[in-house]
C-alpha positions in Angstrom: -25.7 2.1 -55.4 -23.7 -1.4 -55.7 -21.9 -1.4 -58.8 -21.5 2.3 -58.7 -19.8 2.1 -55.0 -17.6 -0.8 -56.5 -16.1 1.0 -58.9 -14.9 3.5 -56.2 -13.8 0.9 -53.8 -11.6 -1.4 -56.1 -9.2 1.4 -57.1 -8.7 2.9 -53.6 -8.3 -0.9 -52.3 -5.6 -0.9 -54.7 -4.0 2.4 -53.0 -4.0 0.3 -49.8 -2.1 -2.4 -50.9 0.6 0.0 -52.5 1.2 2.4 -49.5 3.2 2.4 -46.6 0.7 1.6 -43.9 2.4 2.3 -40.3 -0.6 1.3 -38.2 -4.4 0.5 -38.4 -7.0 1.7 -35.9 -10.4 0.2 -35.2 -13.1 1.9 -33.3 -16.4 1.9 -33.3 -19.9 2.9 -31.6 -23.1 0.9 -30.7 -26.4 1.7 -29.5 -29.6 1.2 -28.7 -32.4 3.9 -29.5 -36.1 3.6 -27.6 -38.3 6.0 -28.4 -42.0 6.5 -27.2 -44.8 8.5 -28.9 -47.4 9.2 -26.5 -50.3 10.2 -29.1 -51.8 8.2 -32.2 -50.5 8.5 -34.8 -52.2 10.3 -38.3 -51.5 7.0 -40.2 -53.7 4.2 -40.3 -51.6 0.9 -39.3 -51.6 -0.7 -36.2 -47.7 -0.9 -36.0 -47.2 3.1 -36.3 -49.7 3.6 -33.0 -47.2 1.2 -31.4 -46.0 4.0 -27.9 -42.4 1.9 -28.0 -40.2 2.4 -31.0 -37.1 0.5 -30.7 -34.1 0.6 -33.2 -30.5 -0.8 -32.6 -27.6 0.7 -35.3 -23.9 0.0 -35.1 -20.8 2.0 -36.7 -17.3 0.7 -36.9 -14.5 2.3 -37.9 -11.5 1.3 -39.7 -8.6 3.6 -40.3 -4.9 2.8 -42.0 -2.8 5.4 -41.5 0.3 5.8 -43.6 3.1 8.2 -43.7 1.2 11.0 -46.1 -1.9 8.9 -46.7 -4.8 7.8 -44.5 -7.7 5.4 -45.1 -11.0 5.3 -43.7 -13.7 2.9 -44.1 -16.8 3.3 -41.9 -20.0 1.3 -42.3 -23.1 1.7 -41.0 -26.0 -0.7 -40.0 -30.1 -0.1 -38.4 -32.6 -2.0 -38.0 -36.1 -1.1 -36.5 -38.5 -3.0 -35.0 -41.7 -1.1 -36.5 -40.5 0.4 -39.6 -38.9 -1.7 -42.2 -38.1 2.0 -44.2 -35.8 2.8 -41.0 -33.6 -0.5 -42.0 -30.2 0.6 -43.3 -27.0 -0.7 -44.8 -24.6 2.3 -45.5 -21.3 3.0 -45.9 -20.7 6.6 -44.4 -17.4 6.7 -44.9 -14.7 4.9 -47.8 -12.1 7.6 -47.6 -8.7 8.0 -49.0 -6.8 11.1 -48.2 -2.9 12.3 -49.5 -1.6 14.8 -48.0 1.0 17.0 -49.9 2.8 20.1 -49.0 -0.2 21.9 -49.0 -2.7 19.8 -50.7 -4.9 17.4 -49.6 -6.4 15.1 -52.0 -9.6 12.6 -51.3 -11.4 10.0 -53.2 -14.0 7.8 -51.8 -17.0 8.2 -50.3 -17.3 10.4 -47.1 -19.2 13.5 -46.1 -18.4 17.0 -45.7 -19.9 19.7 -43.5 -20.7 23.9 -43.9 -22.3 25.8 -41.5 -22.0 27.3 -38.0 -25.8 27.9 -36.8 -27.4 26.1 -33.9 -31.0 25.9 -35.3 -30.4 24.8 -38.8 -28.2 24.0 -41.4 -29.2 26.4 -44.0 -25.8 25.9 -46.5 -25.0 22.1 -46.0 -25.6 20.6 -49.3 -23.4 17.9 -50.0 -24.4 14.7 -48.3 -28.0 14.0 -48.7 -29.8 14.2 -45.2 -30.9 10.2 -43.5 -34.3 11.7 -42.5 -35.7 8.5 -41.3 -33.3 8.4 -38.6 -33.5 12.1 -37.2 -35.6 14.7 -38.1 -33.2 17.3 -37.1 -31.1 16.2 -40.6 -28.0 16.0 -38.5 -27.8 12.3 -39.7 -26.1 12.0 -43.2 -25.7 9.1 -45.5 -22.0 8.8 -47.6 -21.7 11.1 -50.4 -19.6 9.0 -53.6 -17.0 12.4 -54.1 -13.3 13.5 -55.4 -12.2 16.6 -53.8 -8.9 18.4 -54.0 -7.9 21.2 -51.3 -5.2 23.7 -51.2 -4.4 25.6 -47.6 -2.4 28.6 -47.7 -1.9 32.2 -46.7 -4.7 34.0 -47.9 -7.1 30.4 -47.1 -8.7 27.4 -47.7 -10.0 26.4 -51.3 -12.0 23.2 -51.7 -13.8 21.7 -55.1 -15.8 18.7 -55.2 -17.1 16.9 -57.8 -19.9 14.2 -56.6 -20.8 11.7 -59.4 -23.7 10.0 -57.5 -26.8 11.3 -56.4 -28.1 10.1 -53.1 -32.0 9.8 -52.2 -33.5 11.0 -49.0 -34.3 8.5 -46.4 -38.2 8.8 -45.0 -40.2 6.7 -42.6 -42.8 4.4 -44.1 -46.7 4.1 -43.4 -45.4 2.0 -39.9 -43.6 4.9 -38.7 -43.2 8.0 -36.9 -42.1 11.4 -37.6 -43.1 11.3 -41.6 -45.5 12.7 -43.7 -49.0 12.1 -43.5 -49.0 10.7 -47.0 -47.0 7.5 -48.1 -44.1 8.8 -50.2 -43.3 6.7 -53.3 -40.2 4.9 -53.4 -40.1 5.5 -57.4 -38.7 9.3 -57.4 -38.5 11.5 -60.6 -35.7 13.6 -61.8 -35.5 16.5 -63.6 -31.9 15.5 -65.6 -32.2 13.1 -67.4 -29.0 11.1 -66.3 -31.2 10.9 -62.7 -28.8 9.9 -60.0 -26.1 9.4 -62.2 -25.6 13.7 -62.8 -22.3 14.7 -62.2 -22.3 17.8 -59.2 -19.8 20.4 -58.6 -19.0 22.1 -55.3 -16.7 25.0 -54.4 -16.1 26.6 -51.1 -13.1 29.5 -50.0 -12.7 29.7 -46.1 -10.3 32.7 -44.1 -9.6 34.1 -41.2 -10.0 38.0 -41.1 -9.5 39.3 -37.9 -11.9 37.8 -35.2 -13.8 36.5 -38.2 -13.8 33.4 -39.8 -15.2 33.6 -43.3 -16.8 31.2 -45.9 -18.0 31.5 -49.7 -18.9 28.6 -51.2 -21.2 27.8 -54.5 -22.7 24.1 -55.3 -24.3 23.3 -59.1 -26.2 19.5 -59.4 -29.1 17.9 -58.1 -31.2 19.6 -55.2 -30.8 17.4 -51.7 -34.5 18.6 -51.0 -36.9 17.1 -53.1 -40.2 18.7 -54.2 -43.1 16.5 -53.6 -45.4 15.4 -57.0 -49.3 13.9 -55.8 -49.6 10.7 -57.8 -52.8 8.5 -56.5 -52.9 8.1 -53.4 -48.8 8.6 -52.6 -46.3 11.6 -53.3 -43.5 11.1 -55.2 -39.7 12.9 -54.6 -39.2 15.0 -57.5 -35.6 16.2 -57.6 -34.7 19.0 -59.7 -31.7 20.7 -60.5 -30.4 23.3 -58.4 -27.3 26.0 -58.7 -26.6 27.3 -54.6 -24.7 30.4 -53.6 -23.7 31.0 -50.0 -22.3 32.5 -47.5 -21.5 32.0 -43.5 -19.7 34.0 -40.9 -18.7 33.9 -37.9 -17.1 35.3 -34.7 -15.7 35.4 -31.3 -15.6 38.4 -29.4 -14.6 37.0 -25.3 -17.8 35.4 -24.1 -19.9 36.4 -27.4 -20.3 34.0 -30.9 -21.8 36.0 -33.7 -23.0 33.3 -36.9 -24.5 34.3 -39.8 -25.3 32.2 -42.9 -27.0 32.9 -46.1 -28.1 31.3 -49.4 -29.5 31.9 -52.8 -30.8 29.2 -54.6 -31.8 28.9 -58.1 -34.4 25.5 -58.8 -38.0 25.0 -59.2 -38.1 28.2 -58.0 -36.0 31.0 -56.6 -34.9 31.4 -52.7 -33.6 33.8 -50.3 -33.2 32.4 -46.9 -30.6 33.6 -43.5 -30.3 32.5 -40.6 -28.1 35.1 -37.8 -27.4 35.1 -34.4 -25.8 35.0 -31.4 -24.7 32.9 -28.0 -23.6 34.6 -25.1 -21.6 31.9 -22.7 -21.5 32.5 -19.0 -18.2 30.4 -17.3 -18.4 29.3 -13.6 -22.0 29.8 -13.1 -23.3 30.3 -9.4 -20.0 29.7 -8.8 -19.5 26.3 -9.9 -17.7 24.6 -13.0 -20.5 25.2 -15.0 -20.7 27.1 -18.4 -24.6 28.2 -19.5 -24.7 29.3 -23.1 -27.7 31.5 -24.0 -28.4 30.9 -28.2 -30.6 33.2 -30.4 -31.3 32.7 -34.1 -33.4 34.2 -36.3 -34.5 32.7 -39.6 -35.9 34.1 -42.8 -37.0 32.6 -45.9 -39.3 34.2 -48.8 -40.7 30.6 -50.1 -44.0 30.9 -48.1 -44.4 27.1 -47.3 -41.1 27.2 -45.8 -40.7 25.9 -42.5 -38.5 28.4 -41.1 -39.5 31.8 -42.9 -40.0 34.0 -40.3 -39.1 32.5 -36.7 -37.4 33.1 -33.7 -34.9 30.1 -32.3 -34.0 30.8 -28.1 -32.2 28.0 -26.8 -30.0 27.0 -23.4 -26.3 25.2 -23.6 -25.5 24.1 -20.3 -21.7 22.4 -20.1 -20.9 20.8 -16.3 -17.5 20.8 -17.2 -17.4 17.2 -15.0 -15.7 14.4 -15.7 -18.4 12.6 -17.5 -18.9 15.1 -19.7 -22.6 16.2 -19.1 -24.5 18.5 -21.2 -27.6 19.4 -21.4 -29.5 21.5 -24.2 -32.7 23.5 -24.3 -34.3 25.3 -27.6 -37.9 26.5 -28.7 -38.2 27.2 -32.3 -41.2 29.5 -32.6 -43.0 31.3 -36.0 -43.6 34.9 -35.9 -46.3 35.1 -37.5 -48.0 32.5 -35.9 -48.1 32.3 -32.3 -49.7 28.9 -32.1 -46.6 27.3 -34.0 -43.4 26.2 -32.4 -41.3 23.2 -32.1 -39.6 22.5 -28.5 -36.6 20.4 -27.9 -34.7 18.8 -24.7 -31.5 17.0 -25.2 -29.3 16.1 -22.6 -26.2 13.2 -22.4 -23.4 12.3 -20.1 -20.9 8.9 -20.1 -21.0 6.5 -17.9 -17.6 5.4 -18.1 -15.2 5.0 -21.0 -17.3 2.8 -23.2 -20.9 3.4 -22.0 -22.8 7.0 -22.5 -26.2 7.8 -22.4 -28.5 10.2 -24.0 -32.1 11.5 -23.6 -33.9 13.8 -26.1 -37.1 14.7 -26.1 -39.7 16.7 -29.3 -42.5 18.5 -28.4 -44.3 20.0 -31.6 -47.7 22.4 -32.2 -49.2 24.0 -34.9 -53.5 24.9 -36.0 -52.3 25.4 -40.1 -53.1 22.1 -41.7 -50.5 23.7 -44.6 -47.8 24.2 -42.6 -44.6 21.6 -42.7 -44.5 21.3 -39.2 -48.2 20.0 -39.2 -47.6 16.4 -40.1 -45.5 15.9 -36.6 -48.0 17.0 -34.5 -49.3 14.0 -33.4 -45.5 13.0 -33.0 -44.5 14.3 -29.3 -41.9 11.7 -28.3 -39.2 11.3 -25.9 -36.0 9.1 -27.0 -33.5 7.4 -25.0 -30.3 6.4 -26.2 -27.5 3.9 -24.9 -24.2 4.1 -26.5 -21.5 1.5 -26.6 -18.0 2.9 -27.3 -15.3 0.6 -28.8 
């Protein structure tokens, strides 16, 4: 990605040194990541049946802000102690944004965001997903992009064209929370300019009413890569992909309806949803507290899919205190299978300003040796995170 990142980062260097920069920010966040996996592992080495997993990343963040201009460079750094495929240098963010009447223009590299679901992210395509940090694919790695954006009456129009494919992060053999199966580190393609295929993305946004709605369509390389048995490793095979979608959503007092949808046209074709609802109580027991009750259900026609036909209750709890304390309760659990769920516990609060804490804890079961969810089996763990505000 070197030489492809420089020749995005000399011309908005450039920018800098032309405009009017008022002031310059720096922030940043720290921290320190222990996890421990209380089972052996399915792989082989020594190092992956370790119980302690410790990883340390850092993130700084650098911002010049100018009087119709901004720019924003954010790198990011991990290193493990167990896995060397967890070790990252990456720049999340290399972002310059003009603002004009009512266009906003950006060139860099950054990441964008679509969807409103609890669960999972069924629409969010752009930014490939850093899987070897979180398998939750919250975690994204910087998407090289040039997007232009027009807000008006009638709504929001974005289009994005992404000149630089990204490849999915995995554990290695040392790790945790991968396949059972070394993946290759050699991935195919199914264009034949590989990572260098130019991607388009479109998405409208509008508010009707109580509703806020979204329409967006994506045409490049697939984020997900299909999986190729060569030997005694799989290799990422990714193919091209054209993505239609749609997500909804709505507030009506206390009650958030969500709804998002997809069709997607690779390998193969796909229909999947996700829809539901959360229900907030305020001043629980009469306290301060707010208890959000969450329900999602998923459905996807690919048969291997790890959410094709499952049921997502979780618990939002919000002390409303000064530290900011929330706490977070889901099971994920397949209908047609009453042996398979996932369970997940994640709960934070600050300490003070700079320090914050956060404890999350996986709990995951299946009996089908083809099911997606069966390589984590072995891979109950509870994390512990410090955090280190600057």
């Amino acid at each position: 990605m070197r030489l492809i990142f420089i020749k995005w980062v000399i011309p908005i260097a450039v920018q800098l040194i032309c405009m009017d920069v008022m002031s310059v920010e720096l922030s940043g966040e720290s921290s320190l990541q222990q996890r421990f996996y209380n089972n052996r592992a399915n792989t082989m080495t020594e190092e992956a049946n370790k119980h302690w997993h410790t990883s340390f990343a850092i993130e700084p963040q650098l911002h010049w802000l100018g009087e119709n201009s901004t720019l924003s460079f954010v790198p990011y750094l991990r290193v493990d102690n167990v896995d060397s495929e967890r070790n990252l240098l990456d720049v999340r963010e290399f972002m310059y944004v003009h603002y004009s009447d009512n266009i906003e223009f950006k060139i860099g590299v950054g990441k964008e965001f679509w969807g409103v679901t609890e669960s999972q992210h069924l629409i969010d395509v752009i930014n490939q997903t850093d899987f070897a940090d979180a398998i939750d694919q919250e975690s994204k790695l910087g998407q090289p992009m040039l997007n232009i954006a027009t807000h008006q009456d009638y709504g929001s129009f974005s289009i994005w064209l992404l000149p630089y494919f990204r490849e999915r992060t995995f554990a290695g053999v040392d790790g945790r929370l991968g396949l059972d199966v070394p993946i290759s580190d050699k991935p195919l393609y199914e264009s034949e300019q590989k990572q260098k295929h130019l991607d388009f993305a479109a998405r409208y946004s509008h508010f009707i009413d109580e509703w806020e709605v979204g329409l967006s369509f994506f045409k490049g390389t697939n984020r997900e890569p299909y999986f190729i048995e060569q030997g005694a490793k799989l290799t990422p095979y990714y193919a091209q992909m054209t993505q239609t979608s749609v997500d909804l959503q709505a507030i009506f007092d206390d009650l958030l309806v969500k709804l998002e949808m997809r069709y997607r046209d690779s390998l193969e074709n796909q229909l999947a949803y996700i829809s539901g609802v959360e229900l907030t109580q305020t001043g629980v027991a009469n306290t301060q507290w707010n208890l959000g009750w969450i329900a999602e259900y998923s459905y996807n026609d690919t048969a291997q899919a790890l959410y094709q036909n499952d049921l997502f209750l979780g618990w939002r709890l919000a002390l409303n205190d000064f530290n900011g304390t929330e706490m977070l309760f889901g099971i994920s659990q397949d209908l047609d299978n009453s042996d398979e769920y996932a369970i997940k516990l994640e709960t934070s609060s600050r300490i003070n300003v700079h320090w914050k804490w956060q404890i999350e804890a996986w709990l995951f079961e299946t009996n089908k040796s083809d099911s997606p969810l069966y390589s984590l089996k072995q891979d109950d763990f509870l994390e512990i995170n410090i955090f280190y505000h600057f």
